[in-house]
C-alpha positions, 0 to 999 in steps of 0.5 A: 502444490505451492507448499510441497514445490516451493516450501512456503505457503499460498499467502506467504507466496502471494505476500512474496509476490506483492512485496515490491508493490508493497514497498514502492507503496511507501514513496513520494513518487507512488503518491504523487502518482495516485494523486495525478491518477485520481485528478486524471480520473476526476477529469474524465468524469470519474470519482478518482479518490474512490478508484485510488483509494480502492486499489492503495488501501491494502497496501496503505493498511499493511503500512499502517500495521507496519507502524503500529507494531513499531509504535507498540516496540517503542521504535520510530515509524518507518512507513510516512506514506500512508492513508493519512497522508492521503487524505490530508 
């Protein structure tokens, strides 16, 4: 139905939907954001780095395939904000 209506299909038009998401991924404020969600979280009793991790990680490792193919072309990195520098 996707296919036929939209000329593209289901995960390229679940990638199209979450690209922005994507994109903001990659910033300072989204960072700073995630670490204020997790030390909120931690507050309330609950593990914040789990809950944080598990809803950035998808995002984190699409960046970090973004980089690894800039690597492997020889180009700079584009993504800095990713699981490791999260966890440092």
């Amino acid at each position: 139905l996707i296919q036929n209506n939209f000329d593209m299909l289901i995960p390229g038009a679940i990638m199209a939907l979450f690209q922005p998401l994507v994109s903001a991924s990659d910033t300072l404020p989204a960072i700073l954001l995630a670490v204020l969600v997790a030390h909120t979280l931690w507050f309330a009793g609950i593990h914040g780095s789990a809950i944080v991790s598990g809803i950035m990680a998808p995002f984190w490792l699409y960046n970090l395939g973004v980089n690894q193919e800039a690597l492997a072309a020889g180009m700079e990195l584009p993504q800095v904000f990713i699981e490791p520098f999260w966890s440092f």
